[in-house]
N, C-alpha and C positions, 0 to 999 in steps of 0.2 A: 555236670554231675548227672548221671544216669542214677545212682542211689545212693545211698550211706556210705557206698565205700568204693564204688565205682565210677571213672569218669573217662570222656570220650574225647577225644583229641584227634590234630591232625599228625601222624607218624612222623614226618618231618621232622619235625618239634622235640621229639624223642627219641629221635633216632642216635645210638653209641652211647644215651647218658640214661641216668635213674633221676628226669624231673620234679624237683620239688612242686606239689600243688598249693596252689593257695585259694583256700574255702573258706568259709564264713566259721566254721568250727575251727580255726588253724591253718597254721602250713602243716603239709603232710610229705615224708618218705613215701614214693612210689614206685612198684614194679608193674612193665608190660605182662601182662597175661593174653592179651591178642593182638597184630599189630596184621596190617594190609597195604602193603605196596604200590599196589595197582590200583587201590581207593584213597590210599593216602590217610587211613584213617589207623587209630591205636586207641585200645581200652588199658584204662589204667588203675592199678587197685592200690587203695591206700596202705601202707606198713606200719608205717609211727609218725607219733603226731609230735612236732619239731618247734612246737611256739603253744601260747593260750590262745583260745578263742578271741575272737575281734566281733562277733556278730552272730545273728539269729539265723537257727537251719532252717533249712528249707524246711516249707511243711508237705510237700507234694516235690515229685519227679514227672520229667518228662515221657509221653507214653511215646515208644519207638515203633516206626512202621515195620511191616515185613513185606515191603517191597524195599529190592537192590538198590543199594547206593552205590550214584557214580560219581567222579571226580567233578565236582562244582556242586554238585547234588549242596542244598540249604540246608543244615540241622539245628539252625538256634545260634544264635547270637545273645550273650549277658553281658551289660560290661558299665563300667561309669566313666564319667571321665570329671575332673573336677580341677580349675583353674582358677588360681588365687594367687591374688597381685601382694606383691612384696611387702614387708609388715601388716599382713593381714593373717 
């Protein structure tokens, strides 16, 4: 999530569909408003919200450099992972 309604992906990911996001305020309808081939990268802006909230927003974003990103370039990693044995 770059902001409230902005988020930053690899194009791949996106490429011929309209990916649903899924954020802590919901899942959201998405359109590309910027996408880069050669970076592999796409911004995506949310449309409508598709579910209720599951969780608390962020209180801060990420601050983006202005130096070039190139293809492997690191911009952040968020993620859980959660494994849970059978009748648990």
């Amino acid at each position: 999530m770059l902001d409230d309604k902005h988020i930053l992906t690899a194009r791949h990911v996106c490429t011929g569909i309209r990916p649903p996001v899924l954020r802590p305020d919901g899942i959201f309808s998405c359109e590309v408003v910027f996408e880069s081939s050669e970076y592999d990268i796409a911004v995506l802006r949310t449309t409508s919200r598709e579910s209720e909230p599951f969780g608390s927003v962020p209180s801060s974003y990420p601050r983006l450099s202005t130096d070039q990103l190139f293809l492997g370039s690191c911009v952040g990693v968020l993620s859980a992972l959660y494994i849970r044995k059978r009748g648990s």
